[in-house]
C-alpha positions as CSV (number, residue, x, y, z in Angstrom):
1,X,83.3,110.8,84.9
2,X,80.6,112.8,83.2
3,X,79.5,116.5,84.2
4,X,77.8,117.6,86.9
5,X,79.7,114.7,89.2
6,X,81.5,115.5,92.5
7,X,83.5,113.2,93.5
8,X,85.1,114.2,97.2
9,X,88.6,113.4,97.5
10,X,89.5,110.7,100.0
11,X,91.6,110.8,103.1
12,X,92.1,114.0,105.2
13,X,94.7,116.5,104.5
14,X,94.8,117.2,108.1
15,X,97.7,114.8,108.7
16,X,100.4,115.7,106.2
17,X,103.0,114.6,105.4
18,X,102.0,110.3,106.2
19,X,105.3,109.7,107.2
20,X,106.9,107.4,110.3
21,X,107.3,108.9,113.1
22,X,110.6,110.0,114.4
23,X,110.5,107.6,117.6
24,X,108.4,104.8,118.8
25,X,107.8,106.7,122.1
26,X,105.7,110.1,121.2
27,X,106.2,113.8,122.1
28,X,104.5,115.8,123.3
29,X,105.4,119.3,122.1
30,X,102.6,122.0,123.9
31,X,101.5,122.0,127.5
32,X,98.2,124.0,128.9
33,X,98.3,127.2,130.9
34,X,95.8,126.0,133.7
35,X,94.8,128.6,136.7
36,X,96.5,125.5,139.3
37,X,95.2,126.0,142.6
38,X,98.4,124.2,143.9
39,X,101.6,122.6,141.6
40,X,100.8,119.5,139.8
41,X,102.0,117.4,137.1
42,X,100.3,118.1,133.7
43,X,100.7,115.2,132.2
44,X,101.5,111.4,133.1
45,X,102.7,107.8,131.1
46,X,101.2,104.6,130.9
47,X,101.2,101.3,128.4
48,X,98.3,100.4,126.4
49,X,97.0,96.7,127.5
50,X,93.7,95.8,125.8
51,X,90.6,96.7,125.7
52,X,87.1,95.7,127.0
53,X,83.5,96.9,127.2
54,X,82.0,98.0,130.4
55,X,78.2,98.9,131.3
56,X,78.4,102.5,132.8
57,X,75.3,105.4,133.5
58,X,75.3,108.1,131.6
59,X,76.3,111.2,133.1
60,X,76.2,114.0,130.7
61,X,73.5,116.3,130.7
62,X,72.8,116.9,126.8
63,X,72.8,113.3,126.2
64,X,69.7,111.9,124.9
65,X,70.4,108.4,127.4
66,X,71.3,111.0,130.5
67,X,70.5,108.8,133.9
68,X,70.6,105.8,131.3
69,X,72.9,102.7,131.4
70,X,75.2,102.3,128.6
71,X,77.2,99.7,127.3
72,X,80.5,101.4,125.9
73,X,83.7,100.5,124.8
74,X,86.8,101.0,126.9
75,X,90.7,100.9,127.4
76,X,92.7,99.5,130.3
77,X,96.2,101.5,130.4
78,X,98.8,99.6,132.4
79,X,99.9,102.6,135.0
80,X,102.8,101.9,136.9
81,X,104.1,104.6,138.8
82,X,107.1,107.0,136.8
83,X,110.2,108.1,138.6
84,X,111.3,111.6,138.6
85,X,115.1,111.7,138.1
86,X,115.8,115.2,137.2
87,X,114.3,118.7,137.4
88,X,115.0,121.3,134.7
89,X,114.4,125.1,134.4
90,X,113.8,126.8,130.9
91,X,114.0,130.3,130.2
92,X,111.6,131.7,127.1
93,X,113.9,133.8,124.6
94,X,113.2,135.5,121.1
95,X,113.9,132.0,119.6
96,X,111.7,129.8,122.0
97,X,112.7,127.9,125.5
98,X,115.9,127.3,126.4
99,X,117.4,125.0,128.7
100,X,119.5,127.0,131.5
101,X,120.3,125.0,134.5
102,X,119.3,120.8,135.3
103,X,119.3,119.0,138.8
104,X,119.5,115.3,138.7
105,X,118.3,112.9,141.3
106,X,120.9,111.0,143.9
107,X,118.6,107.7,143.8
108,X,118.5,106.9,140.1
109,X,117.3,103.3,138.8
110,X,119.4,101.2,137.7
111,X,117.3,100.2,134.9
112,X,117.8,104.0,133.6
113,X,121.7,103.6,132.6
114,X,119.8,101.2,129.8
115,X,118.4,104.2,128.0
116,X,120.4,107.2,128.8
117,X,124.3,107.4,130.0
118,X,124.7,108.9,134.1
119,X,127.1,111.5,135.1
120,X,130.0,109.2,136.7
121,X,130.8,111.9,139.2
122,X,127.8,114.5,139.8
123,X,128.0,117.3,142.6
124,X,124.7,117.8,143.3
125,X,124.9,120.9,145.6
126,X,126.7,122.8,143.1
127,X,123.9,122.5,140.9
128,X,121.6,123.3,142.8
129,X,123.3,126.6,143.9
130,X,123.2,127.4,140.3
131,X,120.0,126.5,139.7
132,X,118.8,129.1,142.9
133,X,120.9,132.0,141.1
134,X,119.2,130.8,137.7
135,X,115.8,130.7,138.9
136,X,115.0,134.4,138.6
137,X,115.3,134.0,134.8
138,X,113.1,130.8,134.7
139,X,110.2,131.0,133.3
140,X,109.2,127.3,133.1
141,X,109.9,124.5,135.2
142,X,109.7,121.0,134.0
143,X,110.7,117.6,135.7
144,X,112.3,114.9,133.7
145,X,110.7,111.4,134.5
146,X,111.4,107.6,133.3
147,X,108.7,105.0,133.2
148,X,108.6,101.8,135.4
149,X,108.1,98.9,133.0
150,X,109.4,96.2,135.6
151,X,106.2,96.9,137.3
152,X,103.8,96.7,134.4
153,X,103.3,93.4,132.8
154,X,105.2,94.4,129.7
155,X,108.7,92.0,129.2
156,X,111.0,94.8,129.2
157,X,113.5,96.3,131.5
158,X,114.4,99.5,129.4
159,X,112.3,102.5,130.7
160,X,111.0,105.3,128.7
161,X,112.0,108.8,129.5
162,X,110.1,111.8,129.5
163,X,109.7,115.8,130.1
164,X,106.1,117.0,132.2
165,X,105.7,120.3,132.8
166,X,105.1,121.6,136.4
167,X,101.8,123.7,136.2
168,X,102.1,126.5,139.0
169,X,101.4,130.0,139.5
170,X,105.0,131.1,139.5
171,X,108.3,129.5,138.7
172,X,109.3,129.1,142.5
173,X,105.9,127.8,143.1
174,X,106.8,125.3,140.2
175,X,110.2,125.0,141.4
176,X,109.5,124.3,144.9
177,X,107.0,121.5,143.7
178,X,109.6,119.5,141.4
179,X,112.3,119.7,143.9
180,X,109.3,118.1,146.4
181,X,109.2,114.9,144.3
182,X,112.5,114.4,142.8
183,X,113.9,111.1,143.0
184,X,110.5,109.5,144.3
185,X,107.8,107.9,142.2
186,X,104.5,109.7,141.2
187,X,101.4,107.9,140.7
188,X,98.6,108.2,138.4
189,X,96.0,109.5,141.7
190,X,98.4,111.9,142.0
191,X,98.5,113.7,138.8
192,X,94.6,113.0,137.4
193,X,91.1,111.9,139.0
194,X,88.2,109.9,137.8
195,X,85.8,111.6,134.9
196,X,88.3,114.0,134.1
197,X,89.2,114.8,130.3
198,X,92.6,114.7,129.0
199,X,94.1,114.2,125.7
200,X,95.7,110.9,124.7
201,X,99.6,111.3,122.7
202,X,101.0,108.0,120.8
203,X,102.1,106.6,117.8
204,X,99.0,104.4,115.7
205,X,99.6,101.1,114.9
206,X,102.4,100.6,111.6
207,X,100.6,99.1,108.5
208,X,104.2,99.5,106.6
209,X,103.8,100.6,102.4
210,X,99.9,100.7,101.5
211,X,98.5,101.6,98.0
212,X,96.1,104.3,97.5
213,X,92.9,102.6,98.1
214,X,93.3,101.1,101.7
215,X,95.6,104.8,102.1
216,X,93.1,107.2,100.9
217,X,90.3,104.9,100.6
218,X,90.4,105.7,96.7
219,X,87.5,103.8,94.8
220,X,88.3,100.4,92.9
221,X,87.9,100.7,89.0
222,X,85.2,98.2,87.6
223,X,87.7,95.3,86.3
224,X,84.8,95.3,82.5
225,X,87.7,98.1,81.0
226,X,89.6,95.9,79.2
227,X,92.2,98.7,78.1
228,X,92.4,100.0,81.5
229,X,96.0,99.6,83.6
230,X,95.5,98.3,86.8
231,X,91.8,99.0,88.8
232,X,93.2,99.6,92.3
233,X,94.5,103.3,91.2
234,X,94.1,106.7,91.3
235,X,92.4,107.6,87.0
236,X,95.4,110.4,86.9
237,X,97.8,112.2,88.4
238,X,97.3,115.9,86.8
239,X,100.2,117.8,84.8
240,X,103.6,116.7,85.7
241,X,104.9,120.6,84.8
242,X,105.3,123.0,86.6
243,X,104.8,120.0,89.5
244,X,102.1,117.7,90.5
245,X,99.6,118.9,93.3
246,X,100.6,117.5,96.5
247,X,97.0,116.8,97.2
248,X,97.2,113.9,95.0
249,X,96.8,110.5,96.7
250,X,99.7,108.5,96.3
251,X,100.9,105.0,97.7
252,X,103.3,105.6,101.0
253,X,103.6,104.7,104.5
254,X,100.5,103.6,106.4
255,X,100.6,104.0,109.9
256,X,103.2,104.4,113.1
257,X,102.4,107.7,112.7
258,X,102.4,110.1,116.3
259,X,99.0,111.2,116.5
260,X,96.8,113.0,119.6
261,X,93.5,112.4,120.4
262,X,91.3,115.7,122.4
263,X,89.3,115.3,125.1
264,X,89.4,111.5,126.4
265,X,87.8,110.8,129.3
266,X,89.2,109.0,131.9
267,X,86.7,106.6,133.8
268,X,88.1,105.6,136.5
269,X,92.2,104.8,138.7
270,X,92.6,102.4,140.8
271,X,95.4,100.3,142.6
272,X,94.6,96.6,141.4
273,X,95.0,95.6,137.8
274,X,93.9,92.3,138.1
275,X,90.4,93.8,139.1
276,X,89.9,95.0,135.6
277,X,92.0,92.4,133.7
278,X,90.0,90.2,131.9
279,X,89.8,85.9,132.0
280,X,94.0,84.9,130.7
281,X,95.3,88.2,130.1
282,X,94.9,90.6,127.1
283,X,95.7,89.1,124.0
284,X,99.6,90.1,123.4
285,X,100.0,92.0,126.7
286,X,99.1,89.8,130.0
287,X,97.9,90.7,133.1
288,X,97.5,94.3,134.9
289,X,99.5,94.0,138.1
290,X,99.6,97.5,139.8
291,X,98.3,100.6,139.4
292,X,95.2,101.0,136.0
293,X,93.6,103.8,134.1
294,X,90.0,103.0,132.1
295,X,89.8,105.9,129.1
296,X,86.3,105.8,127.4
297,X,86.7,104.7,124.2
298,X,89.5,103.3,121.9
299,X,93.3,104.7,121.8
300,X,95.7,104.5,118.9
301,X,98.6,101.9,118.8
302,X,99.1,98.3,119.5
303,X,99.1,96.6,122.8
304,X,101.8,97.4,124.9
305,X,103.1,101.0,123.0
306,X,103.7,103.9,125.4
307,X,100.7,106.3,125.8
308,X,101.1,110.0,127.4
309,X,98.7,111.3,129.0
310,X,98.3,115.2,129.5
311,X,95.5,118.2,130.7
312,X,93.5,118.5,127.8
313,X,94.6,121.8,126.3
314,X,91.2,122.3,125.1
315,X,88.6,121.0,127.6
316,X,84.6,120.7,127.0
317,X,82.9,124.1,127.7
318,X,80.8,122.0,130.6
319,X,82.7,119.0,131.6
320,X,80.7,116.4,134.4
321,X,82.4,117.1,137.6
322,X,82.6,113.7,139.0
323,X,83.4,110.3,138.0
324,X,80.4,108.2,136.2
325,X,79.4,105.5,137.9
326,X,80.3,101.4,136.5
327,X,77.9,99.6,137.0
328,X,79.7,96.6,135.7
329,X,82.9,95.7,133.6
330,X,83.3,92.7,131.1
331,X,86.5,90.5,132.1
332,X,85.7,87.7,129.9
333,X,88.6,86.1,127.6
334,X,89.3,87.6,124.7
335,X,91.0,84.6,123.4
336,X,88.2,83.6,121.4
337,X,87.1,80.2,120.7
């Protein structure tokens, strides 16, 4: 490379280590502090089924095609409803929160012994009691929740479990709220509305070991070097002693890594799937029975991975306030031929 030549290095740093993620299903590890008017659910689960194209108007103000029709790309999430099982109180200490006191659910599903074991015998008065005497300490309340998948149109019978926090003014508030909906099933209307923004949690699609150029997008060597080891490598990589700079692309894992997405914008809920599912089901998935959410845009994973859904922890400075309108929605087979 001669002087004068800047050559920007490829692939962001942003995401470091590339390595698999723990778990299939992803965490989410920070909740917003939102001003709730009244105790809600900040965040919600749903499966990814496919994705479409739908001709909407334009709603936001400082767009150039404001009051426009636009043809944009979308993604239908398979929402069944999730059960709350168990309600959990946390107490914030020098080293972070800390789990005090737990109330589980009389009702449980069945389906749940398939991920996690139930207390055989499980007094659930005594619990509570100590959870009232505990709840002065408190100074988060979450519930604990398992997905439905017998509803959606996934194969499966194992549900998914999960932690949502309870967004309140106070811990009874909060409190009060959980012990409201424990051991009955929460819907998608109930937790988020039309147009609103949220921020999408799941782990991409896994593209297993990858070399450097489909990694880090790393330019391919003309092949005329005759002297020249490979072409689809990085020229060098810097002085071994006292170590090599971690900024370095290097072959590794591609993919099935837990990423989150800001500020996606839910376009609309509704109760029938099949409304929004298009000619012979998505390609790998099926059909949407029950309960749908349309994001704007694309969402990482495959078809059919878990996606969590939360408040977006750092909303647009001048969100729309309602819902665009649809004008129409593409349902034609993506089968091909």
């Amino acid at each position: 490379m001669g002087r004068g030549v800047h050559a920007p290095r490829r692939g962001s740093l942003s995401f470091y280590p590339r390595v698999r993620a723990r778990s299939i299903v992803a965490r989410i590890r920070s909740w917003p502090e939102l001003p709730a008017e009244k105790p809600q659910l900040l965040g919600f689960a749903a499966y990814k089924a496919g994705m479409t194209h739908a001709v909407i108007v334009e709603d936001r103000a400082t767009s150039p095609f404001y009051g426009r029709e636009r043809v944009r790309a979308v993604t239908i999430l398979d929402a069944p409803p999730i059960f709350v099982f168990g309600v959990r109180l946390y107490s914030r200490t020098p080293e972070g929160l800390k789990s005090i006191c737990e109330v589980l659910a009389d009702n449980c599903p069945a389906d749940l012994k398939r991920r996690a074991p139930l207390p055989g015998s499980y007094d659930k008065e005594r619990a509570m009691a100590k959870a009232q005497e505990m709840l002065e300490r408190a100074s988060e309340v979450r519930v604990l929740a398992c997905t439905r998948p017998r509803l959606s149109g996934l194969r499966k019978k194992t549900p998914e479990i999960m932690e949502i926090k309870v967004g309140a003014r106070s811990a009874r508030e909060a409190w009060d709220y959980a012990l409201s909906i424990l051991g009955k099933d929460v819907k998608a209307t109930d937790v988020f509305k039309a147009g609103q923004y949220v921020d999408v949690t799941t782990v991409s699609k896994g593209k297993g070991f990858q070399g450097v150029v489909r990694r880090y997008g790393v330019k391919v060597m003309p092949r005329w070097h005759k002297h020249r080891k490979g072409h689809r490598r990085i020229g060098s990589v810097g002085p071994r002693h006292p170590n090599m700079t971690y900024s370095i692309p290097r072959p590794g894992q591609l993919g099935f890594h837990q990423r989150t997405e800001y500020n996606k914008r839910i376009l609309d809920i509704g109760d029938d799937g099949f409304s929004v599912t298009v000619k012979g089901g998505f390609v790998n998935y099926g059909i949407v029975r029950g309960q749908y959410i349309m994001m704007l845009g694309s969402i990482p994973g495959p078809k059919g991975r878990l996606v969590k859904l939360r408040y977006a922890i750092r909303p647009p400075r001048s969100p729309p306030t309602t819902a665009p309108k649809i004008v129409e929605v593409n349902l034609d087979s993506k089968q091909g031929g």
